[in-house]
Gaussian input, Z-matrix of N, CA and C with variables (Angstrom, degrees):
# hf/3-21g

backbone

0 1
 N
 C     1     B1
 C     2     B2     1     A1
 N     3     B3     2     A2     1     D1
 C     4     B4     3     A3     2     D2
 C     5     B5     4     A4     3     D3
 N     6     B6     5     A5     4     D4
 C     7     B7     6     A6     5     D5
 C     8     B8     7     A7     6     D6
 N     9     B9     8     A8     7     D7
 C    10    B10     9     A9     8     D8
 C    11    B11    10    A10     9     D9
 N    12    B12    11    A11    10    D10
 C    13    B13    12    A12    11    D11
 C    14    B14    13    A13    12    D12
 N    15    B15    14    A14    13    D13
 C    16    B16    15    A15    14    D14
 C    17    B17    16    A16    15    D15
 N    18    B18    17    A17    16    D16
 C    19    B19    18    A18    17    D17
 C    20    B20    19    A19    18    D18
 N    21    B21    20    A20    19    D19
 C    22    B22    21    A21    20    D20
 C    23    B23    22    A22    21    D21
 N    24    B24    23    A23    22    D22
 C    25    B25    24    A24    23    D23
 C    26    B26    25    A25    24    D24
 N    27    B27    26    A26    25    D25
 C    28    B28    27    A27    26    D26
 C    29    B29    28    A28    27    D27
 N    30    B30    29    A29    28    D28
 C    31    B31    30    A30    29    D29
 C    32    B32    31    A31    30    D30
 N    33    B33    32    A32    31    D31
 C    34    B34    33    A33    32    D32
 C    35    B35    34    A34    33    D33
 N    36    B36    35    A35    34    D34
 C    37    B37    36    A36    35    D35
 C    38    B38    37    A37    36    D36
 N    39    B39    38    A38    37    D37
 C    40    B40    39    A39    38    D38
 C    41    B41    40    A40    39    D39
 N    42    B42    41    A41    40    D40
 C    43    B43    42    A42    41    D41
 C    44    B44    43    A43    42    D42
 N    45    B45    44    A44    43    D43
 C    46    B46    45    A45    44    D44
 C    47    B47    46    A46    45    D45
 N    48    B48    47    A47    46    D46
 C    49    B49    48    A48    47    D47
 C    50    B50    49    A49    48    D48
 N    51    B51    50    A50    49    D49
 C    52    B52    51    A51    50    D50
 C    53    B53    52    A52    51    D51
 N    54    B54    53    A53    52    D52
 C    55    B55    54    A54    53    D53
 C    56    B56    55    A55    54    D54
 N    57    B57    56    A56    55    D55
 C    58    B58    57    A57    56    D56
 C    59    B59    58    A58    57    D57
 N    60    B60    59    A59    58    D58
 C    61    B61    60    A60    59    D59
 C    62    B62    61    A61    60    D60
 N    63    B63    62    A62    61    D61
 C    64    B64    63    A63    62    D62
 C    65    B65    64    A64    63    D63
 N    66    B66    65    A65    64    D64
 C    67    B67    66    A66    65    D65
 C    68    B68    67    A67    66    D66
 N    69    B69    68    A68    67    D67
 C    70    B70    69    A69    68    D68
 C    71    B71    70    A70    69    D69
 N    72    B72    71    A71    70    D70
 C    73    B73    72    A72    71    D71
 C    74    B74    73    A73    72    D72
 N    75    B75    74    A74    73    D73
 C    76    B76    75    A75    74    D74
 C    77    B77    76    A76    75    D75
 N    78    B78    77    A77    76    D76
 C    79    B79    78    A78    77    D77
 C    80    B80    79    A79    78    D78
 N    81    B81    80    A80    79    D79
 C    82    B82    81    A81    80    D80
 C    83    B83    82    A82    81    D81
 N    84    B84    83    A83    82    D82
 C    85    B85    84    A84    83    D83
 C    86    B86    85    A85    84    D84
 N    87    B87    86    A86    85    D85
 C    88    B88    87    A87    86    D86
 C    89    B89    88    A88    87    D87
 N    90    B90    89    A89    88    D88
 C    91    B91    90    A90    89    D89
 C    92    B92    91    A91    90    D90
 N    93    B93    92    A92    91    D91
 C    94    B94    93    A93    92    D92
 C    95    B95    94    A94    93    D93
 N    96    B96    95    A95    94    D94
 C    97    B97    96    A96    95    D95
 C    98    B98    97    A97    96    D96
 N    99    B99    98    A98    97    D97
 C   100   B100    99    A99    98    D98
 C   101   B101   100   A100    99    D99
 N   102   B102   101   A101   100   D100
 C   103   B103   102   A102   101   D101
 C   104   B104   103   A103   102   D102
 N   105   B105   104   A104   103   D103
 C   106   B106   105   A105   104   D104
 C   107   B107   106   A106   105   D105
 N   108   B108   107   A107   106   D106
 C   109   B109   108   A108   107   D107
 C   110   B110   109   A109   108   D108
 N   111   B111   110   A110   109   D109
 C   112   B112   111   A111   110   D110
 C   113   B113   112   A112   111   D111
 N   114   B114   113   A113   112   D112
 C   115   B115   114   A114   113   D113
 C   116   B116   115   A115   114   D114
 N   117   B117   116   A116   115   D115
 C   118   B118   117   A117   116   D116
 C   119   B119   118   A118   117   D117
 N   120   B120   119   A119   118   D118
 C   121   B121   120   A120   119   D119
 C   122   B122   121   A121   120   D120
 N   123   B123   122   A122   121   D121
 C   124   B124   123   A123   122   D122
 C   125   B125   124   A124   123   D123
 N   126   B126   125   A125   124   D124
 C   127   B127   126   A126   125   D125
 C   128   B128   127   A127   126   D126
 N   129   B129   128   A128   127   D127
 C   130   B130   129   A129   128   D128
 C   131   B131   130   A130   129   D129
 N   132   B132   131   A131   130   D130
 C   133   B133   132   A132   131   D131
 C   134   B134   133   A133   132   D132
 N   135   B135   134   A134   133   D133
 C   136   B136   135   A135   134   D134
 C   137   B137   136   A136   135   D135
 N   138   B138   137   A137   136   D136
 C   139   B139   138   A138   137   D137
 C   140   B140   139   A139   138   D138
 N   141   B141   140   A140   139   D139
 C   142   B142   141   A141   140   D140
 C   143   B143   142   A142   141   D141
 N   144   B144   143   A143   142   D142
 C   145   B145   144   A144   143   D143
 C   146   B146   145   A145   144   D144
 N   147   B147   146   A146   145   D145
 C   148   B148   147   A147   146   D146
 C   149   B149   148   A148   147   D147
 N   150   B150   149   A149   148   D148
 C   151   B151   150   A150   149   D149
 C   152   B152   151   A151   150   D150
 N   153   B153   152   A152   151   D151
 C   154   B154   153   A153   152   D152
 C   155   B155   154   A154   153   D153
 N   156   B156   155   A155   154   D154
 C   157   B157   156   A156   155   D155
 C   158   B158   157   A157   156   D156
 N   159   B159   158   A158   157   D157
 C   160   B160   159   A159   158   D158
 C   161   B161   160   A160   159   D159
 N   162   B162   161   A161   160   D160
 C   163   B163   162   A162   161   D161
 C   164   B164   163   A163   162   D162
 N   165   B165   164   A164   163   D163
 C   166   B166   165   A165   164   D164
 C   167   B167   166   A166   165   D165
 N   168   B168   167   A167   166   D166
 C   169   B169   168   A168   167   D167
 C   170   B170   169   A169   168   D168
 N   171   B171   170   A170   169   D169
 C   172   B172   171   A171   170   D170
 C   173   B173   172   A172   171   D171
 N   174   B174   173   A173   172   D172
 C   175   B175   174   A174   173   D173
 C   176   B176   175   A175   174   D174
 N   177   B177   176   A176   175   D175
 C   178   B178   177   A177   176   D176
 C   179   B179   178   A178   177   D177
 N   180   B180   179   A179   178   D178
 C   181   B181   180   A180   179   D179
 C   182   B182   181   A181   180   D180
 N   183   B183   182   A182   181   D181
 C   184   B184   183   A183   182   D182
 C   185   B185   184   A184   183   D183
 N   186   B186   185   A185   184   D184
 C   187   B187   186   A186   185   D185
 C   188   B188   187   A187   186   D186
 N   189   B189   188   A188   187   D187
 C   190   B190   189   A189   188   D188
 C   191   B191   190   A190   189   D189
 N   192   B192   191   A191   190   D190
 C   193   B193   192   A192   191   D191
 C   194   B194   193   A193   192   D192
 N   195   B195   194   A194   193   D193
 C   196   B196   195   A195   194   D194
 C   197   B197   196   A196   195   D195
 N   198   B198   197   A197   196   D196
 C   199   B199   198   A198   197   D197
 C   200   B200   199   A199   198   D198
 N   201   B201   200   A200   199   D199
 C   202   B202   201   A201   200   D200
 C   203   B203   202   A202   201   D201
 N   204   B204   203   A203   202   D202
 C   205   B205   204   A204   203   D203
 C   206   B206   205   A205   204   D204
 N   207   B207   206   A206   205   D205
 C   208   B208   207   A207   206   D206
 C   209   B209   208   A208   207   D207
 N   210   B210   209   A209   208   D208
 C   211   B211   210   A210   209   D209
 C   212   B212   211   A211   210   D210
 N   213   B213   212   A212   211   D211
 C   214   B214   213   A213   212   D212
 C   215   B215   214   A214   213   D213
 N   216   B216   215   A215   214   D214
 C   217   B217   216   A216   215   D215
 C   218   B218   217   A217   216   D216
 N   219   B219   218   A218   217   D217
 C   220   B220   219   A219   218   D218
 C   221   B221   220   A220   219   D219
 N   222   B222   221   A221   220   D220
 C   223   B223   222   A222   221   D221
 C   224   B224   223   A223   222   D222
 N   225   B225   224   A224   223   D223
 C   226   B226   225   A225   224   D224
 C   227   B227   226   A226   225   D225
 N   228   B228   227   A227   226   D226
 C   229   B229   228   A228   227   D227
 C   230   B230   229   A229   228   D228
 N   231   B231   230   A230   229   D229
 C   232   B232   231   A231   230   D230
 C   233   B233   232   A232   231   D231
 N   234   B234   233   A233   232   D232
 C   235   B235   234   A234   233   D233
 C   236   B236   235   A235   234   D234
 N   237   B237   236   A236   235   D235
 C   238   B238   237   A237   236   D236
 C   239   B239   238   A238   237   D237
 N   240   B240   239   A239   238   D238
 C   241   B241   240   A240   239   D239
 C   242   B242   241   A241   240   D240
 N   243   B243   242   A242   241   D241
 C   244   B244   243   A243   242   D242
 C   245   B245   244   A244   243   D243
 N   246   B246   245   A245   244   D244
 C   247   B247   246   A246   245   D245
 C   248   B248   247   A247   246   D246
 N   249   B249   248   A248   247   D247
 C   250   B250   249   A249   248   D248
 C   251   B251   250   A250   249   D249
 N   252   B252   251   A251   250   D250
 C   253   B253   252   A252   251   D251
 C   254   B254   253   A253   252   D252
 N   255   B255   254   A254   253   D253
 C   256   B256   255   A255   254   D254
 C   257   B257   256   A256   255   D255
 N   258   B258   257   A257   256   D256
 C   259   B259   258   A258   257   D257
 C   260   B260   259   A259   258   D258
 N   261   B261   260   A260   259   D259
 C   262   B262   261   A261   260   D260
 C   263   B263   262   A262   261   D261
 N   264   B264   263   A263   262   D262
 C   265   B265   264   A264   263   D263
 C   266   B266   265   A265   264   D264
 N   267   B267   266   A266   265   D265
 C   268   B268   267   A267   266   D266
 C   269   B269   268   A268   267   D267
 N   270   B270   269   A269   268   D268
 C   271   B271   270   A270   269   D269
 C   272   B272   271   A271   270   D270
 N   273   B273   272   A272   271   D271
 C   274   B274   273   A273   272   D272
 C   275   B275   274   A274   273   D273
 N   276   B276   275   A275   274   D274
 C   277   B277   276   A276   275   D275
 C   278   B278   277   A277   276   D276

   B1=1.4483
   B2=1.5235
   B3=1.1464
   B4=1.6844
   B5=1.7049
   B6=1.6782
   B7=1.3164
   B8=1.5271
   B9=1.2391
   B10=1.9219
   B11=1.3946
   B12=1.1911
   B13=1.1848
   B14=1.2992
   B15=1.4666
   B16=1.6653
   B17=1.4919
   B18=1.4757
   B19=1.3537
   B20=1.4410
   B21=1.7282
   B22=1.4374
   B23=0.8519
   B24=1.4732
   B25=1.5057
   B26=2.2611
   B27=0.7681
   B28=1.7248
   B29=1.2982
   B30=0.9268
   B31=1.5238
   B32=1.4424
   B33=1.6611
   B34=1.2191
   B35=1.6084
   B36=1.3238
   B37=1.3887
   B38=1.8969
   B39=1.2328
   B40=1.5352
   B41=1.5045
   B42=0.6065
   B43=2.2017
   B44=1.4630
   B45=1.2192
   B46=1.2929
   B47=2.1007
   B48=1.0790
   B49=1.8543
   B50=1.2082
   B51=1.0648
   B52=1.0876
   B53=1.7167
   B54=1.4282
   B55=1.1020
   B56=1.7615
   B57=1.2371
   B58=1.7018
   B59=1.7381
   B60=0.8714
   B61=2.0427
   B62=1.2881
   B63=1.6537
   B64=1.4723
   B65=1.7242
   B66=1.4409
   B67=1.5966
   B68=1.1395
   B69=1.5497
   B70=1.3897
   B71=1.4588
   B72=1.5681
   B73=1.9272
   B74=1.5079
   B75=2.1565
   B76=1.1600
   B77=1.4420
   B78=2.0840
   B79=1.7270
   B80=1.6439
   B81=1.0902
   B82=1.8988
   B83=1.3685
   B84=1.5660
   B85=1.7719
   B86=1.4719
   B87=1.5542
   B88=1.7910
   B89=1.5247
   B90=1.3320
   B91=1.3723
   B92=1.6160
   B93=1.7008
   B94=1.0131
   B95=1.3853
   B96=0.6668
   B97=2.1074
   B98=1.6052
   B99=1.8194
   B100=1.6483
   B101=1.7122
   B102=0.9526
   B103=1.6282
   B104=1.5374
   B105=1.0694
   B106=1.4177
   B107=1.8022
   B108=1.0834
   B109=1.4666
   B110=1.6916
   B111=1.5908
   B112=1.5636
   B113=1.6107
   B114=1.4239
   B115=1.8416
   B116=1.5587
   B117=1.5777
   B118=1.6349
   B119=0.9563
   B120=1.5595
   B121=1.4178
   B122=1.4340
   B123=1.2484
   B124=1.7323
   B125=1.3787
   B126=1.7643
   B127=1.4189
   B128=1.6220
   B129=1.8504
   B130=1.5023
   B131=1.3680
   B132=1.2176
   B133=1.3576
   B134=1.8465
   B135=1.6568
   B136=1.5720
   B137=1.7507
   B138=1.2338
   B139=1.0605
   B140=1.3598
   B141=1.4249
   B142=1.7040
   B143=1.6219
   B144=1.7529
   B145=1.5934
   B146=1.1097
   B147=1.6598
   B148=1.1847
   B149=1.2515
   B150=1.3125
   B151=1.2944
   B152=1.5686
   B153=1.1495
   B154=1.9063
   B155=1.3845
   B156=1.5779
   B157=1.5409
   B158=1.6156
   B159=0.9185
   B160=1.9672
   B161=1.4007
   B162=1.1683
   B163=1.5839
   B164=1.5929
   B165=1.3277
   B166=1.4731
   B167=1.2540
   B168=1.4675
   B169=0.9518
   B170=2.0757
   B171=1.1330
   B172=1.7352
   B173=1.3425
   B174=0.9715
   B175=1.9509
   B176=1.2609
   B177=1.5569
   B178=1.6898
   B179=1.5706
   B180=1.2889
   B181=1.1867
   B182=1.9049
   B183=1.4919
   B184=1.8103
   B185=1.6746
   B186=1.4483
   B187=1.2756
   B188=1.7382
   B189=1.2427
   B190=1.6279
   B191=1.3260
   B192=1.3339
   B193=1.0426
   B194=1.8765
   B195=0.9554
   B196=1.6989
   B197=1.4273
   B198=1.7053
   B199=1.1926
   B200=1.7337
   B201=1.3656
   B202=1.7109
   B203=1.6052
   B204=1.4739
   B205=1.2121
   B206=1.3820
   B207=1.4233
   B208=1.2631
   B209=1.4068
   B210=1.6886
   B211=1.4153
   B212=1.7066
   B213=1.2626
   B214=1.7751
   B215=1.7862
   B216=1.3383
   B217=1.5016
   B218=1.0749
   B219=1.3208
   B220=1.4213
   B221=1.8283
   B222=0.9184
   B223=1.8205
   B224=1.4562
   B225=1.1316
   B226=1.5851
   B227=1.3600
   B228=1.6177
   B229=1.6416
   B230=1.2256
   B231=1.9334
   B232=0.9308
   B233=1.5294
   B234=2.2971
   B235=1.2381
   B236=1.6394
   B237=1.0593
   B238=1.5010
   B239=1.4276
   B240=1.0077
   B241=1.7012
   B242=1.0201
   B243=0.9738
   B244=1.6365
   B245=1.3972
   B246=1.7369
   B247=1.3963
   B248=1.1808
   B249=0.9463
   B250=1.4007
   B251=1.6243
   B252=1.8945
   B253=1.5417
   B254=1.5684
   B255=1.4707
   B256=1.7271
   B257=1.8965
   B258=0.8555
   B259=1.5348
   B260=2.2087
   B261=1.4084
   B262=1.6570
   B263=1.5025
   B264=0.7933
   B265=1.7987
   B266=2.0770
   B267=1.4415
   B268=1.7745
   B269=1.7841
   B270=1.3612
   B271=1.5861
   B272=1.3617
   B273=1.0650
   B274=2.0102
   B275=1.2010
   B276=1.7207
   B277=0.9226
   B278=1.8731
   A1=108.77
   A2=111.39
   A3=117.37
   A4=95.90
   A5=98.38
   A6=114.17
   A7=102.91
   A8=116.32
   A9=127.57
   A10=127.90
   A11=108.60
   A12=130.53
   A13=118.19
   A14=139.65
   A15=124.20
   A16=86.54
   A17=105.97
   A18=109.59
   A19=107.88
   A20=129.77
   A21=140.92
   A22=94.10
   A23=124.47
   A24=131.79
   A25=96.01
   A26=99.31
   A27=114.70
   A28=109.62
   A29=128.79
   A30=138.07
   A31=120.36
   A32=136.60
   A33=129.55
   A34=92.75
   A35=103.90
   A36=126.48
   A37=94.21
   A38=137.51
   A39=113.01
   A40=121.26
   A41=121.30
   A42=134.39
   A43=96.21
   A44=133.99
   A45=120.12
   A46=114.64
   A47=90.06
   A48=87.56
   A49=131.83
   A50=156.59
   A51=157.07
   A52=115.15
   A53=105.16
   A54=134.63
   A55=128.04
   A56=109.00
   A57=104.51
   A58=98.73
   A59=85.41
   A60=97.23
   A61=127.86
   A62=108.22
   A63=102.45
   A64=100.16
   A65=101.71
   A66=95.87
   A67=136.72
   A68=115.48
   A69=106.30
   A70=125.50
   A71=115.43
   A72=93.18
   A73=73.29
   A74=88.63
   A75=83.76
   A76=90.59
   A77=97.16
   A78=112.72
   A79=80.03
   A80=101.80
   A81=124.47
   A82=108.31
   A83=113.56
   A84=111.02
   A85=103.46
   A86=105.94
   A87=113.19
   A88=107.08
   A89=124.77
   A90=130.27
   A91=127.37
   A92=145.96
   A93=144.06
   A94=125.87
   A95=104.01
   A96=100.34
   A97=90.60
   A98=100.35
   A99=119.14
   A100=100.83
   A101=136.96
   A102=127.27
   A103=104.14
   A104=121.43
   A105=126.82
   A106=110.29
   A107=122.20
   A108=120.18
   A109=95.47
   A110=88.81
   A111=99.80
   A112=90.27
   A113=93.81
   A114=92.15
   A115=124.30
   A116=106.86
   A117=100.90
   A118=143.46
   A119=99.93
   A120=97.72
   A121=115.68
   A122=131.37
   A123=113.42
   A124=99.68
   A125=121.41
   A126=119.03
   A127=88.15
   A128=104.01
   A129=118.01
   A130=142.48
   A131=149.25
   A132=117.09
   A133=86.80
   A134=106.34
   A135=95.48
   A136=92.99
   A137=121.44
   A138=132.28
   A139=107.78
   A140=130.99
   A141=135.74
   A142=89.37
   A143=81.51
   A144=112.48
   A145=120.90
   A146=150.74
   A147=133.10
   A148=156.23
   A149=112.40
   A150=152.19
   A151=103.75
   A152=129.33
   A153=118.50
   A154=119.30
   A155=106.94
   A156=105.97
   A157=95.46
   A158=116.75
   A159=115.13
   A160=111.54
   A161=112.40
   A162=124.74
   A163=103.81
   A164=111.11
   A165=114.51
   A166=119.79
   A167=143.87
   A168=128.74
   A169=129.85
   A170=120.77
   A171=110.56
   A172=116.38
   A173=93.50
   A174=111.07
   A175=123.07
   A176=114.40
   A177=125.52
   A178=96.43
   A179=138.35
   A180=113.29
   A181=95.76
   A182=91.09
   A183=100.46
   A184=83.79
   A185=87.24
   A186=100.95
   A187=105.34
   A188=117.61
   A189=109.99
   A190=99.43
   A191=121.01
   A192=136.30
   A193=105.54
   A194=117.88
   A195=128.33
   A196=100.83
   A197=133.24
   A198=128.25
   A199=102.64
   A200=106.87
   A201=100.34
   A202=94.26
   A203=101.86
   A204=126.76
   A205=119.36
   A206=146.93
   A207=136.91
   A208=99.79
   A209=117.80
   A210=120.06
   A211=111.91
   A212=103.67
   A213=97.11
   A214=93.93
   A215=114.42
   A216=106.08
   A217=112.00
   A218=149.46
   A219=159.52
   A220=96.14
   A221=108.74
   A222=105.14
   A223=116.70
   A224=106.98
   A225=119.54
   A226=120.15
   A227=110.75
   A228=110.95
   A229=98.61
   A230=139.68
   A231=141.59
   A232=128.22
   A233=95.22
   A234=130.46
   A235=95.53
   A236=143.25
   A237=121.31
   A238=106.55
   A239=142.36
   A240=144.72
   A241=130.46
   A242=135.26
   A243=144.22
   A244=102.20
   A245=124.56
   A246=136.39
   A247=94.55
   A248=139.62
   A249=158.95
   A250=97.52
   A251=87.86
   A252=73.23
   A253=150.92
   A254=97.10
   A255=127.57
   A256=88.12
   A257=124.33
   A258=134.51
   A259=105.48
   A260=94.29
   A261=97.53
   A262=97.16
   A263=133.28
   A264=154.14
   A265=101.64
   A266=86.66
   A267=98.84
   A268=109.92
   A269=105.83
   A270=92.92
   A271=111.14
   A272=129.08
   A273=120.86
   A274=120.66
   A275=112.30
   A276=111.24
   A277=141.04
   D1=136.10
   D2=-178.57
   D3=-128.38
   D4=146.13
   D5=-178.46
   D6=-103.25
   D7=144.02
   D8=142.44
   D9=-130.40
   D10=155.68
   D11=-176.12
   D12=-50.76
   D13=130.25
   D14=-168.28
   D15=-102.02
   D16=131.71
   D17=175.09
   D18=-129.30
   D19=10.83
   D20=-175.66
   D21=-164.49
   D22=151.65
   D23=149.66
   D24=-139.60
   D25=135.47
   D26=176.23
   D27=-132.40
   D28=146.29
   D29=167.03
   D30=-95.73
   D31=134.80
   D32=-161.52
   D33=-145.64
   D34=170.14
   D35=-153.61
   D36=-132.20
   D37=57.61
   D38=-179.10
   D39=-59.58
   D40=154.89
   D41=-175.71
   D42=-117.70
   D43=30.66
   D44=160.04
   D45=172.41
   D46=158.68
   D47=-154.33
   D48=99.53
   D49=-177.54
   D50=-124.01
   D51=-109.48
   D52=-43.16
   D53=151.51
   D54=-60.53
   D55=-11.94
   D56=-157.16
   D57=-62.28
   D58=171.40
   D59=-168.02
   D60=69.10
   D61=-13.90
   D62=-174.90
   D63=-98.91
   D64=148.27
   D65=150.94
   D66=-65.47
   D67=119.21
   D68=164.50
   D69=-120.38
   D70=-167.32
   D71=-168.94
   D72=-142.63
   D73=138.01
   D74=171.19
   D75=-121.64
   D76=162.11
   D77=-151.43
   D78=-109.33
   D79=144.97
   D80=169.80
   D81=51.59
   D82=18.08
   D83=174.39
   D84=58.78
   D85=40.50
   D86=164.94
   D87=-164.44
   D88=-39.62
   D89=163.46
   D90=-65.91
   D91=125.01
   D92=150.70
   D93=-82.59
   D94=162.45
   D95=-176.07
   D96=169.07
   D97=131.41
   D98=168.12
   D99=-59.07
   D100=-27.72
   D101=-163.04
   D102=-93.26
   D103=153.82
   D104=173.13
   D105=-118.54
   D106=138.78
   D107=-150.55
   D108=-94.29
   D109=159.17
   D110=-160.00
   D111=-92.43
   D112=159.61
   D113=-177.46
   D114=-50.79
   D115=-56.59
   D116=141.70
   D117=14.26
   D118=-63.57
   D119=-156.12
   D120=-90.98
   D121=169.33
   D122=-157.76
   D123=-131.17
   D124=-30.05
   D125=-157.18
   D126=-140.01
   D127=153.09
   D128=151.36
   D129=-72.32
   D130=101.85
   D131=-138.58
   D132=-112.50
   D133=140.39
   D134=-165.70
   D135=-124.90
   D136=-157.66
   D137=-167.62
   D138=-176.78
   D139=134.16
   D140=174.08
   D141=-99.89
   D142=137.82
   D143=172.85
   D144=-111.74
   D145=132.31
   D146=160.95
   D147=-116.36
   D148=74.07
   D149=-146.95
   D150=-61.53
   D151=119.15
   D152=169.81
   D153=43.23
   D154=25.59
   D155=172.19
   D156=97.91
   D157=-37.99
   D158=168.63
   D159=-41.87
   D160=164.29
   D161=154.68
   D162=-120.46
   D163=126.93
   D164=162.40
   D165=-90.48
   D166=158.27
   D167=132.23
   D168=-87.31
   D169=105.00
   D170=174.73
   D171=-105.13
   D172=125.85
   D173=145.84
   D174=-37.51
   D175=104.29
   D176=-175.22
   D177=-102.60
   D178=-30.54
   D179=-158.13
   D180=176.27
   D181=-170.99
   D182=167.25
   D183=-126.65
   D184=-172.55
   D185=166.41
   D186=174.56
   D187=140.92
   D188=-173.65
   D189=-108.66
   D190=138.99
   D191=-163.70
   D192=-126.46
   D193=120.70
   D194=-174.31
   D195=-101.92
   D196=2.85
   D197=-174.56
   D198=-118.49
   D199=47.50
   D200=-164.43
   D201=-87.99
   D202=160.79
   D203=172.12
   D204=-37.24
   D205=-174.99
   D206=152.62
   D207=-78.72
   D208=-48.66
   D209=-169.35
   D210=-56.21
   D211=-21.98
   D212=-172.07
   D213=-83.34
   D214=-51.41
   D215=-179.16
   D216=-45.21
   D217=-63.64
   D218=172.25
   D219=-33.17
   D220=-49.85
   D221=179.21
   D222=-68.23
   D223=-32.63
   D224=176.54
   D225=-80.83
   D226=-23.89
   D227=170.52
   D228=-82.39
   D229=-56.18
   D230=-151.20
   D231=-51.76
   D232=-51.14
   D233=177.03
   D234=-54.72
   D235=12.63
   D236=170.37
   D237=-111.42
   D238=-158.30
   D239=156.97
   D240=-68.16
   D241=160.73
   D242=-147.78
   D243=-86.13
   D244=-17.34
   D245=179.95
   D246=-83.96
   D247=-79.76
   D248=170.40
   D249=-2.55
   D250=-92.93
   D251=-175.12
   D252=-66.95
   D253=-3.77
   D254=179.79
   D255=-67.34
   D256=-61.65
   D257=-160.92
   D258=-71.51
   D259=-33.73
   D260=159.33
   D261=-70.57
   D262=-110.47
   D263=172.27
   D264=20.65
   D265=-66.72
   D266=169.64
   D267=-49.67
   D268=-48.62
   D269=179.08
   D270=-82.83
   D271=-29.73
   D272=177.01
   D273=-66.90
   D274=-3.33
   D275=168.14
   D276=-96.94

């Protein structure tokens, strides 16, 4: 299992497949998954599948992680607005 960083979450509507009609959310504008992540939560946790000689990638879960990288923090202050993070930056300092 490998973790990433949630840096989007959107909600989508598919019209066809297995899923069509339900909402789903997709994570980093490449991941689907029925659950939508709790504020909490910080990372995607995925898993490769291997289906007919394929590799999949699926969505097992979230999970928040308090031991993140420096590089993921830096993504997580950045990924917000320029207010945002100007106004973090002012207080860490």
């Amino acid at each position: 299992m490998t973790k990433e960083l949630i840096q989007s979450v959107t909600s989508a509507v598919p019209n066809k497949g297995s899923n069509a009609g339900k909402t789903m959310f997709v994570i980093n504008a490449k991941y689907w998954y029925t659950l939508e992540p709790k504020a909490n939560e910080t990372h995607v946790c995925l898993a490769d599948v291997v289906k007919d000689g394929k590799t999949y990638t699926n969505v097992v879960g979230y999970s928040r992680d308090t031991c993140m990288t420096i590089e993921d923090k830096f993504k997580m202050v950045t990924s917000h607005d320029a207010a945002y993070s100007n106004a973090l930056a002012l207080l860490l300092k």
